[in-house]
N, C-alpha and C positions, 0 to 999 in steps of 0.2 A: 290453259285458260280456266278448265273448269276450279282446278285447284286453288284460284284466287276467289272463288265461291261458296268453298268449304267451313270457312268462318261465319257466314252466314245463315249455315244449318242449323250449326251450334246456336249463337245467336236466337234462331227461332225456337229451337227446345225450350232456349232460356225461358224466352220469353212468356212463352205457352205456360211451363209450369212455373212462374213466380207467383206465389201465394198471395191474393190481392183480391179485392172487391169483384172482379171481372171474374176470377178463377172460379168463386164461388157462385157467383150470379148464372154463369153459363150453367152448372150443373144444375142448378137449382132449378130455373127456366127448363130446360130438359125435362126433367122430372115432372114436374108441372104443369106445363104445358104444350108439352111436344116437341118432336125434333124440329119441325119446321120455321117453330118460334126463336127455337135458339139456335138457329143457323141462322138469321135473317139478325137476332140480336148480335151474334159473330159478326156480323156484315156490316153493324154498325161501328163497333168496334176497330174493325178493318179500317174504315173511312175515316178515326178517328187518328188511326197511327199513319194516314197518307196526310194528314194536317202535322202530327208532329213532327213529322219527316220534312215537309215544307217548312215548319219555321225553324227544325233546325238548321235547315240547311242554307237559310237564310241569315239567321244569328250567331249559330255554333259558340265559340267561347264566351261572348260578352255575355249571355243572357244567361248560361250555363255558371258564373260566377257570380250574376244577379240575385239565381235562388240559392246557390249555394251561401253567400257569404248575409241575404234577408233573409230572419227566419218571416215575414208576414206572408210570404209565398207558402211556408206550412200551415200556417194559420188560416189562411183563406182556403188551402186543400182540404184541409182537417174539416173548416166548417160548409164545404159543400156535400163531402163525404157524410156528413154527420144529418146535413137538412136531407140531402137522399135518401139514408136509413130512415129517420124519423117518420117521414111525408110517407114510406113504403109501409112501416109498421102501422101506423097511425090509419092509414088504408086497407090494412088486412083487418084490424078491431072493426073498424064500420061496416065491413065484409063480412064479419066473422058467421051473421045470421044466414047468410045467403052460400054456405060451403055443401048444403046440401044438395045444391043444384051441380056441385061440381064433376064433372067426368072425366072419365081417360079417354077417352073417344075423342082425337084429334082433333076429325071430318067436324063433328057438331061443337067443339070446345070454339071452331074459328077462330083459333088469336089473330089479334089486328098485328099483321107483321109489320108493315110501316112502324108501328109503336114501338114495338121489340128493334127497329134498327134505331129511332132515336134513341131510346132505352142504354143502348148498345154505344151509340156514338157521344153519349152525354153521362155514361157512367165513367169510362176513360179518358175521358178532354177533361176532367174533373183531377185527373192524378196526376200531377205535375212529376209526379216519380218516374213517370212513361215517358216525359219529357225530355227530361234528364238521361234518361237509355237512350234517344234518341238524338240527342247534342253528344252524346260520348261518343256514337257509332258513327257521326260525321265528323266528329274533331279526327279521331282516331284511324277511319278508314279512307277519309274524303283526300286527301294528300295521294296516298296511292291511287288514286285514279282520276289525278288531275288533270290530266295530258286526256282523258277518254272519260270524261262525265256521265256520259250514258250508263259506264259500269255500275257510277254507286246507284244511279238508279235498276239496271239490274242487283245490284247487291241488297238495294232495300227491297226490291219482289221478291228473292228467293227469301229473305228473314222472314216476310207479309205471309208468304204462302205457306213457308214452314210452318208458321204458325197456325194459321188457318185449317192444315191439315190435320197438325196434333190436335187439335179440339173439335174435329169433325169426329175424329175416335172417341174424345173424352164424350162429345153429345152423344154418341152410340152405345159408350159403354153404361151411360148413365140412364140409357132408356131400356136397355136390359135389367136395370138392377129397378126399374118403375115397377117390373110386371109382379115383385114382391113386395111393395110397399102401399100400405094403404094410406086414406086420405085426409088422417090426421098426423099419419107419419109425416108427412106431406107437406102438411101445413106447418108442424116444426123444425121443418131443413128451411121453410122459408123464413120464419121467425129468428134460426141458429143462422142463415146467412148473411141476413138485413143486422141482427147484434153485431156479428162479427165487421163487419162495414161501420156501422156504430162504433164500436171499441176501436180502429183504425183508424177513424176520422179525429177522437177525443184525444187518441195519443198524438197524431200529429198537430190538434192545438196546442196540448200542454207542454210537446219539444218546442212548437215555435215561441211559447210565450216562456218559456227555462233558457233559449237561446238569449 
């Protein structure tokens, strides 16, 4: 039994280290503003892939050839990805005066973690890319365990928590690497993040409007 689980370990490495607005965001948040901000934005994130889970598992092929064969589903990714970046840069400039006030000190930093879980849960409902892993993972593995439903729902917790785990290391490892970096370094991993999210969003308008 366990061996019919195993795929889903894999599966959550995947997941964890695919290079994507979220991958960067978590480290970034870490850094930034502490562990407990970016477990809580993990968490929103979490909630975001138990919704794509639902609709895949609601729709699986149809909706799955929907985005594939409209590019306007990139187009609309691209330009939510892109109003994201902006609204966050465009937020760090009007900040820019008040970075003095900034601390490492966790306890007195208080990030609103509610925020950090929307943050979390409205950066990834936004990538239809994460969707799409998730209509494959039901088209793919939901047949094998049609007779026992319950399983793909155990199969989507162990990918959830696979994942969950791998980046409770990566928010660990990135709060080690805080206690060397000062607070304009700081401020351009968040600048070099919110771009990189920028540049993702722009390509994916300009696939959808080449398709």
């Amino acid at each position: 039994m366990i061996s019919e689980f195993l795929p889903a370990v894999f599966l959550g490495l995947i997941l964890s280290f695919t290079i994507g607005p979220v991958f960067f965001t978590i480290l970034e948040i870490s850094v930034s503003k502490g562990f407990k901000a970016a477990v809580f934005f993990n968490l929103g994130v979490v909630f975001s892939e138990i919704v794509f889970f639902a609709i895949a598992y609601a729709s699986t092929s149809s909706l799955l050839e929907s985005i594939q064969e409209n590019p306007s589903w990139k187009v609309l990714g691209g330009v939510l990805l892109t109003f994201y970046a902006v609204v966050t840069l465009f937020g760090m400039y009007q900040n820019k005066e008040k970075t003095e006030d900034f601390s490492f000190d966790n306890d007195k930093a208080s990030p609103n973690l509610f925020k950090n879980v929307i943050r979390g849960f409205l950066l990834n409902i936004i990538n239809f890319a994460v969707l799409v892993f998730w209509i494959l993972i039901v088209a793919n593995y939901g047949p094998e365990f049609k007779e026992t439903k319950y399983k793909l729902v155990i199969f989507f917790s162990v990918i959830v928590g696979t994942y969950f785990s791998i980046d409770l290391g990566k928010i660990y490892l990135a709060q080690q690497l805080k206690k060397s970096l000062t607070k304009k370094v700081i401020s351009k991993i968040k600048v070099a993040v919110n771009s990189i999210i920028l540049i993702i969003g722009l390509v994916l308008i300009f696939k959808g409007f080449m398709e």
